[in-house]
Every structure is written in structure tokens, then in C-alpha cells.
LOBA-77313 format. One line per 10 residues: their letters; for each residue z, x, y of C-alpha. Coordinates in Angstrom, 1 decimal. Example, Ala and Ser with C-alpha at 12.3 -4.5 7.8 and 13.67 -1.06 7.14 Angstrom:
as> 7.8,12.3,-4.5; 7.1,13.7,-1.1 $
! end
This chain:
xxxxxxxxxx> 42.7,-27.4,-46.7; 42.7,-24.4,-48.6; 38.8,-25.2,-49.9; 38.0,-25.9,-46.2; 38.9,-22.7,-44.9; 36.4,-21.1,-47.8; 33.6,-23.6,-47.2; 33.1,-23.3,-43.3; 32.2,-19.4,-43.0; 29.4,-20.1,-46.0 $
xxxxxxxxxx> 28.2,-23.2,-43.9; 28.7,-21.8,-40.9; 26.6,-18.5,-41.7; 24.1,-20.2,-44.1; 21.4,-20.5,-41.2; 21.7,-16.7,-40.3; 21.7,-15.7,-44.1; 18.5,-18.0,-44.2; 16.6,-17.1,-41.3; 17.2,-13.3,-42.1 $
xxxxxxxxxx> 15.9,-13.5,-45.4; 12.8,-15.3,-44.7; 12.0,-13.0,-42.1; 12.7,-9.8,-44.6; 10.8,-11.8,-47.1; 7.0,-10.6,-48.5; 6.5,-14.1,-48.0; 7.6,-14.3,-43.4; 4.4,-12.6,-42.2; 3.9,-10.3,-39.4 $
xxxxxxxxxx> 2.2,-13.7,-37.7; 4.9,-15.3,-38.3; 6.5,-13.6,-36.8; 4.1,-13.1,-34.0; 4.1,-17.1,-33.7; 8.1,-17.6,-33.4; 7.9,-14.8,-30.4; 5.6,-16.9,-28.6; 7.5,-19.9,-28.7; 10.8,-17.6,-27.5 $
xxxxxxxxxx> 8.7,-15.8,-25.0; 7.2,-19.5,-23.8; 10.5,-21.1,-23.4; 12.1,-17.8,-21.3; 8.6,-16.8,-20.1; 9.6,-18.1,-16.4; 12.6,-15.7,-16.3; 11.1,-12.3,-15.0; 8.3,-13.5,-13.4; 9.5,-16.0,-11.3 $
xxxxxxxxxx> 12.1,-16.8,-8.4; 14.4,-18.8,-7.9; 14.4,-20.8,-3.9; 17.4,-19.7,-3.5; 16.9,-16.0,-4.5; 14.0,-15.8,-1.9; 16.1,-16.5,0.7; 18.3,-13.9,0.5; 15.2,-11.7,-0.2; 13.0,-9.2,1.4 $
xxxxxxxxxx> 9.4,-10.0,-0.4; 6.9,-7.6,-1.0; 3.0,-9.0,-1.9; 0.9,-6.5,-3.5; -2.8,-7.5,-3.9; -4.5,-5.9,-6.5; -1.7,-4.5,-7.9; -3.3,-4.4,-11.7; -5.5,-1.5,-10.6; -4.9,2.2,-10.8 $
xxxxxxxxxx> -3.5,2.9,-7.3; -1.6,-1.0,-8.1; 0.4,-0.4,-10.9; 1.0,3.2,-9.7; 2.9,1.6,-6.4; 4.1,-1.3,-8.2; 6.1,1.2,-10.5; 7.3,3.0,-7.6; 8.7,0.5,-5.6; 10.4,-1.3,-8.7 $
xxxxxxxxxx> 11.8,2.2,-9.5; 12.9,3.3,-6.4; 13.8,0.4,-3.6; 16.9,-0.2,-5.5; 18.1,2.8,-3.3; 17.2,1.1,0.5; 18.6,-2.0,-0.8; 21.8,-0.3,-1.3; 21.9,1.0,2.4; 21.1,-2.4,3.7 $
xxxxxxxxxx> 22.9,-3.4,6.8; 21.5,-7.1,6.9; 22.5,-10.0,4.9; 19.4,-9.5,2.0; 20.5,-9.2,-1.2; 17.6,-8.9,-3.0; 14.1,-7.2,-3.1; 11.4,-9.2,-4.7; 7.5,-7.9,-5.5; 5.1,-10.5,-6.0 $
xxxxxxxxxx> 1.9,-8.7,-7.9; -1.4,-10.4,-7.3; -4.6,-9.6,-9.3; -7.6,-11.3,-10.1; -7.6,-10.3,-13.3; -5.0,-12.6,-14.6; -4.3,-11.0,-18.0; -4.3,-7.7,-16.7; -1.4,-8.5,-13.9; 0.4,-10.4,-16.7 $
xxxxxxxxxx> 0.7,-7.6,-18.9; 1.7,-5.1,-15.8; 4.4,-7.7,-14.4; 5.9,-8.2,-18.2; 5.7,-4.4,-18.4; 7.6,-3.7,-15.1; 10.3,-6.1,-15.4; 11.8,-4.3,-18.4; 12.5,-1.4,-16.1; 16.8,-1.5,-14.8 $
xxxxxxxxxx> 16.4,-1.9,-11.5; 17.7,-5.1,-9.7; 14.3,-5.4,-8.3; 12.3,-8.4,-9.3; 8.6,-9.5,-10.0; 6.6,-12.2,-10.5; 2.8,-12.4,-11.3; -0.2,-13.8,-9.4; -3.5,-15.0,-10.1; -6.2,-17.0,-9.3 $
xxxxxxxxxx> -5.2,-19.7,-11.5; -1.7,-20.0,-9.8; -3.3,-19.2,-6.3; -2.7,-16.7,-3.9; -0.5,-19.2,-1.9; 2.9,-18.4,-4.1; 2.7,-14.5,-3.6; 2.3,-14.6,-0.1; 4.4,-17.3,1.2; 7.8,-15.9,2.6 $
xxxxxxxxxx> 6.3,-12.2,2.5; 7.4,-9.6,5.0; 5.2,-6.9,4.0; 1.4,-7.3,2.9; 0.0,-4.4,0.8; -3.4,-3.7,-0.2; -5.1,-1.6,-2.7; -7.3,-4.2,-3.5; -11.2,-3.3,-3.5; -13.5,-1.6,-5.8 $
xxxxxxxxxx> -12.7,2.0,-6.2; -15.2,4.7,-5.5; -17.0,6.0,-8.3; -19.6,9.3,-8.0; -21.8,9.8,-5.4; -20.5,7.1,-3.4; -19.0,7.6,-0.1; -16.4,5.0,1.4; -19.1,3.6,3.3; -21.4,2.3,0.2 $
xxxxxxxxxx> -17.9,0.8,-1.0; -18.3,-1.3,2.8; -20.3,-4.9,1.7; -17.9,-5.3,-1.3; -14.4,-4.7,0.3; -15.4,-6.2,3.3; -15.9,-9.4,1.6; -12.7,-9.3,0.0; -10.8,-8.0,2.8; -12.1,-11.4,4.5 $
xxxxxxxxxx> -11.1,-13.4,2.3; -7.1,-11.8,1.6; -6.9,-11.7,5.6; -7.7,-15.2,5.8; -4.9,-16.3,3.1; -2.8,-13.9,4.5; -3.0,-16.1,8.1; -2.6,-19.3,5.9; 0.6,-18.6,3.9; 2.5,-15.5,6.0 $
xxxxxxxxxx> 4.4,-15.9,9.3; 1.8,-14.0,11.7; 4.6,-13.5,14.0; 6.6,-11.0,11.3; 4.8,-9.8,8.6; 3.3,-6.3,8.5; 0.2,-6.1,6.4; -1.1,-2.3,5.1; -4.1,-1.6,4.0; -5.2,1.0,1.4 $
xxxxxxxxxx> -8.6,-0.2,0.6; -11.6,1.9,1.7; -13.6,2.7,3.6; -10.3,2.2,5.6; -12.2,3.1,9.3; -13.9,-0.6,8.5; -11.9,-2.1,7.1; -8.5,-2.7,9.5; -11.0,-3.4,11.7; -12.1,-6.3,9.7 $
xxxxxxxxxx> -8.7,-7.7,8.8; -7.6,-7.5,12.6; -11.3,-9.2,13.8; -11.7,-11.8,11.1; -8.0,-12.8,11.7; -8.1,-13.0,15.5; -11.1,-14.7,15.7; -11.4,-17.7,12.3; -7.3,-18.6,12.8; -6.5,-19.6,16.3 $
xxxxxxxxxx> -3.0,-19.6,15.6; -2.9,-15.8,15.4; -3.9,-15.9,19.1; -0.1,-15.1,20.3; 1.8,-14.0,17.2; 1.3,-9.7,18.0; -0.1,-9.8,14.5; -2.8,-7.0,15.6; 0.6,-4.5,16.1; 1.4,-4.9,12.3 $
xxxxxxxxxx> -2.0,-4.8,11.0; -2.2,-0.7,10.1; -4.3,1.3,7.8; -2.4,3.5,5.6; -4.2,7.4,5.8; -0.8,8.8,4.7; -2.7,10.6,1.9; -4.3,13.1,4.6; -0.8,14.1,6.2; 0.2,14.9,2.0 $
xxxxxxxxxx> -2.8,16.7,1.6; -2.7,19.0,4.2; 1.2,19.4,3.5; 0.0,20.1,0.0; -2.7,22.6,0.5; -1.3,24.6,3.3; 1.7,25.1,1.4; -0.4,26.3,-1.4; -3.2,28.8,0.1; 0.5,30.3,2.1 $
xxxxxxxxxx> 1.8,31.4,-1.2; -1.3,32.2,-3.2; -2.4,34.7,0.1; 1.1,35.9,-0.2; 2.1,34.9,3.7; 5.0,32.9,3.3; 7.3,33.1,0.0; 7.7,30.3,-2.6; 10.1,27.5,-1.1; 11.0,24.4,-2.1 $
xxxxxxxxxx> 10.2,23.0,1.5; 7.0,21.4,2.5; 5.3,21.9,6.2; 4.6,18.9,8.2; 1.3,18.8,9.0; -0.1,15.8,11.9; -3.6,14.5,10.8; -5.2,11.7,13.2; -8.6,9.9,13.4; -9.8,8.4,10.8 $
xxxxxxxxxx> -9.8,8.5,6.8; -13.4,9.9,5.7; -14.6,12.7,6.0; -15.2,14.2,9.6; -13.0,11.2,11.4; -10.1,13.1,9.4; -8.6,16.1,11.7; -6.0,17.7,10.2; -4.0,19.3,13.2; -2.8,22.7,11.8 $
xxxxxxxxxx> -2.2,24.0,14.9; 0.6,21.8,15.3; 2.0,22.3,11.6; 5.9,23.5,11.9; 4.9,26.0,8.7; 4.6,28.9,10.7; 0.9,30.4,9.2; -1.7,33.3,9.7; -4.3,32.2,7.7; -7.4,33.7,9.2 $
xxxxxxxxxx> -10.6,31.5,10.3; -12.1,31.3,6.8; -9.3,29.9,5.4; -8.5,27.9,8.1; -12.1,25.7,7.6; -11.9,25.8,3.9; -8.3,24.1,4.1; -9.6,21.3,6.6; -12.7,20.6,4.8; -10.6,20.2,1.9 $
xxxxxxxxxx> -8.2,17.9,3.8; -11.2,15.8,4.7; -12.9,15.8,1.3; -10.2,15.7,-0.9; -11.0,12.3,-2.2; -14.2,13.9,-3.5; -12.5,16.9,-5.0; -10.5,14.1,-7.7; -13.7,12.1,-8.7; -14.9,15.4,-10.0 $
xxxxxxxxxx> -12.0,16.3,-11.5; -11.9,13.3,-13.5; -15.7,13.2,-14.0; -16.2,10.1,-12.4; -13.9,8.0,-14.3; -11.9,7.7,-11.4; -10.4,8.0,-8.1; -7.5,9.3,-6.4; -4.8,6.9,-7.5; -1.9,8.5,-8.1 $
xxxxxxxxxx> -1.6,10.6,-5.2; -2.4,7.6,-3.3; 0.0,5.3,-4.7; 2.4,8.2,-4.0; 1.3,8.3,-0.2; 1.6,4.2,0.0; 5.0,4.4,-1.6; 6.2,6.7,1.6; 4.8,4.2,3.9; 6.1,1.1,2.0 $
xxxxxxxxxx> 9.7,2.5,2.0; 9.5,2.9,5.5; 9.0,-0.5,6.2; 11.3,-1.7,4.0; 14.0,0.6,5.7; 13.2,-1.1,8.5; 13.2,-4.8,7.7; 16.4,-3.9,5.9; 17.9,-2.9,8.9; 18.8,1.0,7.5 $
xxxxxxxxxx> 16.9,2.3,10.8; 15.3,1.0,14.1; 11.7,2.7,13.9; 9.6,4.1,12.0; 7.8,6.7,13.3; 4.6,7.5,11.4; 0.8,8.3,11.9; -1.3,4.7,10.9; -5.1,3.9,11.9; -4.4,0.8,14.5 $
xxxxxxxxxx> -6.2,-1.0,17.0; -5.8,0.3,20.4; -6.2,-2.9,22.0; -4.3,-6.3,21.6; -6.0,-9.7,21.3; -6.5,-10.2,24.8; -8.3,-6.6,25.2; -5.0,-5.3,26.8; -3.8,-1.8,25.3; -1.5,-2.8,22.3 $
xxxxxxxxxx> 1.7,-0.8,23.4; 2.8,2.1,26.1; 0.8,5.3,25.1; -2.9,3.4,24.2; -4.0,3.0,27.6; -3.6,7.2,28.0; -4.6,7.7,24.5; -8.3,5.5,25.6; -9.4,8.0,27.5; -8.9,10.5,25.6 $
xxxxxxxxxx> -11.1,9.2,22.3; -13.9,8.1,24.4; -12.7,4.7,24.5; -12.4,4.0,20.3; -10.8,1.0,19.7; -9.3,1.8,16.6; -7.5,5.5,15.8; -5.2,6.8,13.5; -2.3,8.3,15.4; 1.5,8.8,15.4 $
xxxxxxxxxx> 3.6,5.9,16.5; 6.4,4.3,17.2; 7.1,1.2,15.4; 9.8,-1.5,15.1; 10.6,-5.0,13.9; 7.7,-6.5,16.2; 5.0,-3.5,15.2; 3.7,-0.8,17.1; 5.9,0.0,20.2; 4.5,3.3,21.5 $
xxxxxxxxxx> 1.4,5.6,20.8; 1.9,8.9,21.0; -0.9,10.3,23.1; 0.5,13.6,23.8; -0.1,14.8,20.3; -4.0,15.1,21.8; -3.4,17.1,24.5; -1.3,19.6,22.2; -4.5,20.4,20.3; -6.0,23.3,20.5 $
xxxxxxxxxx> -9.8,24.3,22.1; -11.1,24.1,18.5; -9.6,20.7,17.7; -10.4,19.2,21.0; -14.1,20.4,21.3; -15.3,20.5,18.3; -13.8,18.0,15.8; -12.8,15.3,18.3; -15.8,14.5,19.7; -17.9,14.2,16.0 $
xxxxxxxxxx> -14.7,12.4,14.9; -15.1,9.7,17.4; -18.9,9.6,17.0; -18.3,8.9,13.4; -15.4,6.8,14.0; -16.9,4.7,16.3; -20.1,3.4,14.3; -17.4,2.8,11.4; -15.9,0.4,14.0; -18.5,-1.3,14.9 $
xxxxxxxxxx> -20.0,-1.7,11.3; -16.6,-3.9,10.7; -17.1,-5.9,13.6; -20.1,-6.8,13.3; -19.5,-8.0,9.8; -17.0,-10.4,10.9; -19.4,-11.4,13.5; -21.9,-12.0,10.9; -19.5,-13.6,8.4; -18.2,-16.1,11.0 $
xxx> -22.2,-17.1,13.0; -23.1,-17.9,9.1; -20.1,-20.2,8.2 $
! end
């Protein structure tokens, strides 16, 4: 007994004693090592980036596409970070956020996924790829995002971006309408030229997937030009203090932009800002052409090595968490400015406020204006906020913002037009 008792801790231990001297050994390489972490990482590999059925029922699923890129991981990062909060306020029965991450470039998304789900938030991700299909991101997802595209590089404008994105926008807009329940999910899109582009997504849906005919999809289709409305928060806040007008506050002004999201189409509306200002006419133009090129003003900065992604990602992130408010049942509407079709798919305005709001933009089909928006998309446009503007506004940046806005419009339809007489 008494030899027993002095035997089992050596036997018992012997493995550990083993194992941890071959691995201190000269002899227990670094690939060794490298080789018995694979074969760990193999056998648990399906834990973080995977759910379980029974997790995704109780869940609220997020599908970002082309979330290995700069304004991807960015967002990605944010929401794993931060929707723990909404999640907390929930008044539904979900118990769970989950972010499926879809890239093309399959290593690329593997390493972001891996990276993220070491971060302690009760927020889970899985990775997507090509080789797994697009299928297992999207099914069961409530809320589309999309940063996907190639990103502008020097010289270009976010029309020369067009033939690329378009073709991929197709392509997610038609998986989108094979794996999502058109009747519920909300799709954003980030990618640019963004004036095109929603235009696109909407067409190519409503026309090449008949079953989109009566699900009100066009209501949740919305470009995201939430950057514009930080920007001009941003820089009016910033030319106040540096002309010494207002003092230094922690507060920021709330600034409406509508239109579009290039160039001209963008009209800041500072003459409706709540940040009481006297900035004189000079710096009044040089703070809305820096609203409108500000995307331009970041490719220089970083010498053509890239875009505006982080300040981006930051704007998608305020729009995201709305949405997920929403779904979540923390509040009843959202109330935000998105770039929306005007028109549902029988050619009828999409919701009260769009058939006064026609008129007033020369008849554009698309616009970015502040709405109201619930569980079943857009539910009001708010029209007024045209009539509030002021002479300058009204006749001289409207009108060239339509013009512009208008040929954007068109390019987008008739690329689905083209896209679907040639298939």
C-alpha cells in the first residue's frame, strides 16, 4: 500500500515531466513545435469560427463582404468591440450577435477572423470564402454590409472605380437574393462610386430574381454616405475654433448633408447645422468643397497608398449600430440620412414624403436624404429638409447636384440593363 501511494504521483506525472522536457530540449525544435500547434489548432479550429444551429437561432447575424480590406477589418473590429453594449439593452429574445466575415481572399479573412476572435467580447465570428461559398455567411443574415470593391487609388474618381464594382456589386446582389430573406434583411452599401452603385443592387435585384417582386426589399437597400454628415461635423467644428468663433467644446454640431456621395451630388447643408456659426463666405465654400472632396484630401495624405478607411469604417460603424438597435428591439426607428430609391418596384413613391420630395429633385430616382426607418425599411422621407435650404443651397448646388446625380443614375441602370440583354 504504502509503495502504491509513492508510485502513482511518479506515474501519474511521468507524461507531463516528459512532454515538458522534450519541448525544453535543444533537441524539440521550434517546428516542432510549430507542427503539434497545427494539429491542436486543427482539431479546435472549428470553435471560433463557426456556429453552432442552435446559436444562430437565438442570434442577430451580421454578413460583412469584404471584410479583409482596410475599411473591412476596421468595421469588423468595431462591431466585435462594441455591439456587446446593444446586445445588453436588448428587449427581444436574441441572445447572441454573430458576424460572418466574407472575403475573397481566403487567407487573408482567416487570419482577420482568428485575429478578432481573441478579442473578450461575447460576440462571435466565423470566416468566408470562396472555397466555403458565400451561401454560409449570408443565410439567416439580418443585416448585409458592404465595403467590398476595389478602393480608389490616385487620380481616380469614384466613377473610373464604376466597371469593376459594378460587376461585383452584381454578383453579391444576386447571392444576397438567393440565400437572405428579401422580406427582412437590410443590405448597406459602402462601396463606391456609391450614386451607381445602390442603384445597381436595387435594379439587378428587382429585375434577374422575380421573387423580390413583393418582399419591399428596395426600402432596405440604402447607401451608407454617413462619412459626409462626420465630415462636415468635423470640419465645422474645427475652422469655429481655429477662427476663434466659438470656444473649444467637447460637443460636436450636427450638420444634414443630402444628395449624393461624390463630389458636387454632396451638399452639405450648413445652414441648417444647430452649431450656431459666422463664418464669412470664403470660409463657408472652402468648408463645403472640403466636405465634398474629402475623400481626395486622404489619398494625398497617404500618397496614394490608400483611401479613407478608417474614418469610413467609423461612419459604417454608426450606421450598423443603428440597425442593430433596431432589430434588437432597443428603439422603433432609426432616423438617419441614407441614398435610397425614391420609387418602389412598381414605380410607386417608396414611402410618405418621396412623392413631395420628386418634385423637388427634378424627378431623381435615387437621393440621399433623412429618413424614417423601421423593422420593414424606409417609412417616411423627409422632404421638408429641402425647402428649409437656403437661396444658395437651392439655386445653386441643387440643380448641379441633380444634373450630376442623375447621369450617375442612369450609368447604373443601364449596366444592369446591359448585364441582363447579354446573359
Amino acid at each position: 500500500m504504502i509503495l502504491l501511494l509513492i508510485l502513482f504521483p511518479c506515474i501519474y506525472f511521468l507524461p507531463f515531466c516528459i512532454n515538458r522536457t522534450v519541448r525544453s530540449s535543444p533537441e524539440y525544435s521550434a517546428a516542432d513545435y510549430y507542427k503539434s500547434s497545427i494539429q491542436y489548432h486543427k482539431s479546435y479550429s472549428n470553435m471560433p469560427h463557426s456556429v453552432t444551429p442552435s446559436i444562430e437561432q437565438d442570434s442577430l447575424k451580421i454578413a460583412i463582404l469584404g471584410a479583409a480590406g482596410g475599411i473591412g477589418q476596421s468595421l469588423s473590429l468595431l462591431l466585435k468591440a462594441q455591439l456587446q453594449y446593444q446586445l445588453k439593452e436588448s428587449n427581444r429574445s436574441v441572445t447572441h450577435i454573430h458576424l460572418a466575415l466574407y472575403d475573397v481572399n481566403q487567407e487573408a479573412i482567416n487570419g482577420v477572423t482568428a485575429d478578432l476572435s481573441h478579442i473578450d467580447t461575447p460576440i462571435s465570428v466565423s470566416s468566408h470564402s470562396p472555397a466555403g461559398g458565400i451561401e454560409n455567411c449570408l443565410h439567416n443574415a439580418s443585416i448585409v454590409v458592404i465595403p467590398a470593391g476595389v478602393p480608389r487609388k490616385p487620380g481616380m474618381t469614384r466613377d473610373d472605380l464604376f466597371n469593376v464594382n459594378a460587376g461585383i456589386i452584381s454578383q453579391l446582389g444576386d447571392s444576397i437574393a438567393e440565400c437572405c430573406d428579401l422580406s427582412k434583411v437590410f443590405v448597406l452599401v459602402i462601396s463606391n462610386p456609391v450614386n451607381s452603385l445602390v442603384p445597381v443592387m436595387v435594379s439587378n435585384i428587382l429585375k434577374n430574381h422575380p421573387q423580390s417582386r413583393n418582399s419591399g426589399i428596395e426600402r432596405r437597400i440604402m447607401g451608407v454616405t454617413k462619412l459626409d454628415i462626420v465630415r462636415a461635423s468635423t470640419f465645422l467644428r474645427e475652422i469655429n475654433i481655429e477662427s476663434g468663433l466659438t470656444p473649444r467644446v467637447n460637443s460636436m454640431p450636427d450638420v444634414p448633408v443630402i444628395g449624393g456621395h461624390s463630389g458636387e451630388t454632396i451638399i452639405p447643408l450648413f445652414s441648417q447645422s444647430n452649431f450656431l456659426s459666422r463664418l464669412n463666405e470664403d470660409q463657408l465654400k472652402y468648408l463645403i468643397h472640403r466636405v465634398q472632396y474629402g475623400g481626395d484630401e486622404v489619398v494625398k495624405a497617404k500618397n496614394g497608398k490608400g483611401s479613407a478607411t478608417l474614418s469610413m469604417a467609423h461612419a459604417g460603424y454608426k450606421c450598423v449600430v443603428q440597425f442593430v438597435s433596431l432589430l434588437l428591439g432597443n428603439i422603433e426607428q432609426i432616423h438617419g440620412t441614407y441614398y435610397v430609391p425614391l420609387k418602389d418596384a412598381n414605380n410607386f413613391p417608396i414611402a410618405p414624403g418621396a412623392d413631395q420630395l420628386l418634385p423637388l429633385v427634378d424627378g431623381a430616382d435615387y437621393f440621399a436624404i433623412p429618413l424614417t426607418i423601421t423593422t420593414k425599411g424606409v417609412s417616411y422621407v423627409d422632404y421638408d429638409i429641402v425647402n428649409r435650404m437656403n437661396d444658395m443651397e437651392r439655386n445653386q448646388m441643387l440643380p448641379i447636384c441633380v444634373s450630376q446625380l442623375k447621369k450617375n443614375i442612369d450609368k447604373g441602370l443601364e449596366f444592369v440593363a446591359s448585364r441582363s440583354a447579354s446573359s
